[in-house]
Backbone as a ProteinNet text record, in pm:
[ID]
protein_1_A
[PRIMARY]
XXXXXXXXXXXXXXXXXXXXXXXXXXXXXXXXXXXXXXXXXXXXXXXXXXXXXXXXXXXXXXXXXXXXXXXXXXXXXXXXXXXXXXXXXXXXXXXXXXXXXXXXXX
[TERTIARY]
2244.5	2322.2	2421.1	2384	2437.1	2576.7	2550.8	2758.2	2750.5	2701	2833.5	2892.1	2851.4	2890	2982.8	2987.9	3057.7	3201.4	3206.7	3281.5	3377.2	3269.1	3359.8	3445.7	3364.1	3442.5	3605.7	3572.9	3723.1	3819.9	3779.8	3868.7	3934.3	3848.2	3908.1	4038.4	3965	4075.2	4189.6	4165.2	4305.5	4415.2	4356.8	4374.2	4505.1	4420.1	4475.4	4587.2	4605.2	4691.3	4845.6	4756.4	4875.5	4963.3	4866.2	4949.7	5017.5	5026.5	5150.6	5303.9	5266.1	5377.8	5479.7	5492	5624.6	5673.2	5599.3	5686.5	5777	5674.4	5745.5	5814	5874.8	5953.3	6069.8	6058.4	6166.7	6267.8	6175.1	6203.8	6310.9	6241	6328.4	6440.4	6450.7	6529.8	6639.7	6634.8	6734.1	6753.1	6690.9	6698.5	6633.5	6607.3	6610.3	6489.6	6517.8	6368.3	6355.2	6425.1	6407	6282.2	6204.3	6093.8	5966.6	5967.5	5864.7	5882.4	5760.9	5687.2	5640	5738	5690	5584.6	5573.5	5459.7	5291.7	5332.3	5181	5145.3	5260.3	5174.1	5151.3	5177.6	5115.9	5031.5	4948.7	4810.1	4749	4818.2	4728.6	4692.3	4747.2	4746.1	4631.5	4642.9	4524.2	4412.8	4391.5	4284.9	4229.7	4291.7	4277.7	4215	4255.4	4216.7	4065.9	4071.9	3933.4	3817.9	3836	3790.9	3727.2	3901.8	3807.6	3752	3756.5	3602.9	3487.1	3482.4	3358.1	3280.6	3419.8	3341.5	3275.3	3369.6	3345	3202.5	3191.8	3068	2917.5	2945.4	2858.5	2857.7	2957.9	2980.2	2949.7	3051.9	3098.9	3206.7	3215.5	3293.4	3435.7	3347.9	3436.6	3527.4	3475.9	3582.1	3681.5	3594	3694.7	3808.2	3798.9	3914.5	4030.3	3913.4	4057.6	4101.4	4066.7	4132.6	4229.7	4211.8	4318.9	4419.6	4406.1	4514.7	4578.8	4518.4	4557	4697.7	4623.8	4680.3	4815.4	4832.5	4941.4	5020.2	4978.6	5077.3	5110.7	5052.9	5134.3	5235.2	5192.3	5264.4	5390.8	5427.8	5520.4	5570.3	5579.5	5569.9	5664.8	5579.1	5612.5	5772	5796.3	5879.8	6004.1	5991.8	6071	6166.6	6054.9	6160.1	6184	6140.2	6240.1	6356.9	6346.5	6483.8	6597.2	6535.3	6643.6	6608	6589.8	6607.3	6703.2	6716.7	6839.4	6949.8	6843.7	6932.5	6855.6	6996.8	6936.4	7008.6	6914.3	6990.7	7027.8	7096	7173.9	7078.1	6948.3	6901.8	6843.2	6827	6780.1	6859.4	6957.5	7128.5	7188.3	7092.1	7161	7052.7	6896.2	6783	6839.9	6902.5	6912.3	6980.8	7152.8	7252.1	7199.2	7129.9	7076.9	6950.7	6878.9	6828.5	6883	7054.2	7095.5	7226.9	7226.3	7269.4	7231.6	7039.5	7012.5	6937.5	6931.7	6896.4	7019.7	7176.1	7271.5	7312	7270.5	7282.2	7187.1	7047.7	6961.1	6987.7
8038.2	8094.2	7991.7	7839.7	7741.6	7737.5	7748.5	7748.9	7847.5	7971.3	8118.7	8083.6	8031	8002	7849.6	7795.1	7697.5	7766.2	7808.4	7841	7971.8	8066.8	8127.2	8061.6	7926.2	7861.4	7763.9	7755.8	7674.2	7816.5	7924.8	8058.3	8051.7	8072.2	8105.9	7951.9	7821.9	7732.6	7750.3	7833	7840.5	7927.1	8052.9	8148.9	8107.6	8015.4	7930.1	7863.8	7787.4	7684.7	7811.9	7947.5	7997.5	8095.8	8125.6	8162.7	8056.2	7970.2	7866.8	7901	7960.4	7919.7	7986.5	8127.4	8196.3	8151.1	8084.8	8018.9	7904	7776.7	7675.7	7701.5	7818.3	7851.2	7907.3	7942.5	8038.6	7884.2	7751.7	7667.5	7568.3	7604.8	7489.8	7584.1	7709.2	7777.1	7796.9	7862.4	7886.8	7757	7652.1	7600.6	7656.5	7762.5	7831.3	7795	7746.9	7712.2	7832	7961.1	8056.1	8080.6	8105.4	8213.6	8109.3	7948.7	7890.3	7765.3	7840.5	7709.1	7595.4	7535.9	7373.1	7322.3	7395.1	7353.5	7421.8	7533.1	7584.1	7542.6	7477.8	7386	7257.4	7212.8	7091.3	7081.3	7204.5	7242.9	7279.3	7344.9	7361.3	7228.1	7132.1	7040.7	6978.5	6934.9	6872.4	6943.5	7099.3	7107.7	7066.2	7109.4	7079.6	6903.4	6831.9	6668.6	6650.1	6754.2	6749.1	6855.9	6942.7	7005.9	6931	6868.3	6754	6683.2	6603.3	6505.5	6550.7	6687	6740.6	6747.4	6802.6	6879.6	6698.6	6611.9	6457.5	6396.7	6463.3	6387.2	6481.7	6593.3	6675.7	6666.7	6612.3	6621.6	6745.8	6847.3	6977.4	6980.5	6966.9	6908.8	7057.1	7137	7276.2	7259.7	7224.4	7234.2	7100.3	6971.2	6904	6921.4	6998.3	7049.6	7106.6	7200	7331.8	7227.1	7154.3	7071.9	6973.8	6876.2	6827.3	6925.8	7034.2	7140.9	7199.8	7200.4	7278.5	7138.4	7013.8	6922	6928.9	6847.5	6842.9	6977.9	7080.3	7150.5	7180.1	7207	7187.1	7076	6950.9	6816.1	6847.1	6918.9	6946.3	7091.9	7142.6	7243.7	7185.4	7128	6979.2	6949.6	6847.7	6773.5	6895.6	7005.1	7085.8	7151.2	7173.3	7207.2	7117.9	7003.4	6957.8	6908.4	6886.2	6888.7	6952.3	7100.4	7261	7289.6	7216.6	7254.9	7276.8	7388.4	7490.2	7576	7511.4	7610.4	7743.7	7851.2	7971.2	8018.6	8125.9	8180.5	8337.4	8377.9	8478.1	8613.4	8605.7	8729.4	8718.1	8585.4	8618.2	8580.1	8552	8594.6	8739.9	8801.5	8954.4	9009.4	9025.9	9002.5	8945.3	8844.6	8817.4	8845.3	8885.4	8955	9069.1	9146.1	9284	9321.9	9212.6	9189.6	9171.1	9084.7	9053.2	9198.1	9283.5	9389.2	9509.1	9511.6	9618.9	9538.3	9440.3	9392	9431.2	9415.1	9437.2	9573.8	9641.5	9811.6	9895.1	9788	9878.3	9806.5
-9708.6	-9598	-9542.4	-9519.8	-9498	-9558.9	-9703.1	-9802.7	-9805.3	-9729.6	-9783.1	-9590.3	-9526.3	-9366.6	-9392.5	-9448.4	-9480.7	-9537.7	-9635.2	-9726.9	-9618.4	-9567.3	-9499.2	-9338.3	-9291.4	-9248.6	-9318.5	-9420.5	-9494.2	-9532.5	-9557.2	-9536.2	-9456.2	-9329.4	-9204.5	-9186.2	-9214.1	-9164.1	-9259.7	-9372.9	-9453.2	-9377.5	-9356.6	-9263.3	-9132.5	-9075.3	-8981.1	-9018.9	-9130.3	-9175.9	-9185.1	-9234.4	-9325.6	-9172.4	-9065.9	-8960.7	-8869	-8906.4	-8807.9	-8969.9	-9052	-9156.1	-9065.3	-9021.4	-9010.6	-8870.9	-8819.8	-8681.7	-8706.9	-8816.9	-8889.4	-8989.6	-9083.8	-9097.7	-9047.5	-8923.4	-8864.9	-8836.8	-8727.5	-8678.2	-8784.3	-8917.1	-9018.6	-9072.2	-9083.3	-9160	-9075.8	-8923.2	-8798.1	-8733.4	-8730.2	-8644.7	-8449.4	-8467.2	-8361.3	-8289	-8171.7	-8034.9	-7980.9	-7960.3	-7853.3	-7894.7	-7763.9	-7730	-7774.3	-7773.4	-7802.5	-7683.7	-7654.2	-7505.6	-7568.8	-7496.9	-7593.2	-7461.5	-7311.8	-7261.2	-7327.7	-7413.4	-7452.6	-7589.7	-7668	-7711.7	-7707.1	-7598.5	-7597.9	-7546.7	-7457.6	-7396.8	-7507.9	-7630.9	-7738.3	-7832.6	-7825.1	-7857.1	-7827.7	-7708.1	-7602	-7672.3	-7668.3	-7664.8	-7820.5	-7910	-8034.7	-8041.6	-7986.6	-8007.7	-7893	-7806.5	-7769.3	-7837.7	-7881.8	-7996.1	-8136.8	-8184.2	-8283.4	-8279.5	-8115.2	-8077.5	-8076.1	-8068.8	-8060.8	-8170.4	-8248.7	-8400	-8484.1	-8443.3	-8521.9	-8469.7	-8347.9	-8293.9	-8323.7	-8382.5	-8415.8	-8554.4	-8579.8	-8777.2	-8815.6	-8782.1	-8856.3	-8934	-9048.9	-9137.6	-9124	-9112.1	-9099.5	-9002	-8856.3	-8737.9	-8759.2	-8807.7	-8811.3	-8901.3	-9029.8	-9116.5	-9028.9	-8976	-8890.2	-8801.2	-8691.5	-8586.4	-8647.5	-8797.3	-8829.7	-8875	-8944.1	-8946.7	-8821.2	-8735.2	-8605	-8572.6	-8556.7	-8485.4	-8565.5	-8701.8	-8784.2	-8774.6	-8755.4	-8721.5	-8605.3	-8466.6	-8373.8	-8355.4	-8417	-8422.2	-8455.2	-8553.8	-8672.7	-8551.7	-8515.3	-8463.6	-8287.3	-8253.5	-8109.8	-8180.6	-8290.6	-8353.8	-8398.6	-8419.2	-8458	-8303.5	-8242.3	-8094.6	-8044.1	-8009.5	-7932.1	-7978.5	-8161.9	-8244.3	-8209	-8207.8	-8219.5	-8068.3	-7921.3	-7855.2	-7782.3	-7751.3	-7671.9	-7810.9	-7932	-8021.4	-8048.1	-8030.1	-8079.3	-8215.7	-8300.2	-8374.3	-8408.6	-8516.4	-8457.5	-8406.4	-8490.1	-8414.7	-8318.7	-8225.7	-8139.9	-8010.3	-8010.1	-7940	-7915.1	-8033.9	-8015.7	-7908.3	-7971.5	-7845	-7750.2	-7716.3	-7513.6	-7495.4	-7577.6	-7534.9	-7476.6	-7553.4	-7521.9	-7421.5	-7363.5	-7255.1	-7166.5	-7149.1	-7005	-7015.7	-7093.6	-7081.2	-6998.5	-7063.6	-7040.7	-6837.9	-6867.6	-6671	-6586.9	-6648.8	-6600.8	-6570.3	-6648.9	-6624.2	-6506.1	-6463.7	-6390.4	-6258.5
[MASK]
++++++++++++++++++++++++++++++++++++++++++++++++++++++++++++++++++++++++++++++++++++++++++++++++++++++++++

């Protein structure tokens, strides 16, 4: 029971690895920061490095996987906006055009 709970823990951290892709793609391909709180992740951050103290001091080999994945990518994630910050790109210029439109009409 121990490695089918193991194993479905390194799933899940793949899982994990593979949902930060389309944000860190959007960030390298547009350049584009809109619509990403660079204050929530760096609270996600935090928690992630107190997370992996935990999992290191318990020696869960599982959490500590996911927490160095978590970290390196918010890191990478951190490093990308404040690069492209205040850049937007084109679709999401048409989104706030069309937000300070439709605020302007009511």
């Amino acid at each position: 029971m121990n490695q089918a709970s193991q194993i479905a823990g390194f799933a899940g951290t793949l899982i994990v690895a593979a949902a930060y892709l389309p944000q860190v793609i959007h960030l390298v391909r547009e350049h584009c920061s809109a619509g990403v709180s660079l204050n929530a992740w760096l609270l996600w951050l935090l928690g992630s490095i107190l997370i992996l103290s935990h999992a290191v001091n318990v020696m869960d080999i599982v959490f500590v996987m996911l927490q160095i994945i978590n970290i390196v990518a918010i890191l990478l994630i951190i490093l990308l906006c404040k690069r492209y910050s205040n850049m937007v790109c084109a679709a999401h210029r048409v989104v706030m055009r069309e937000a300070v439109q439709g605020a302007t009409r009511e």
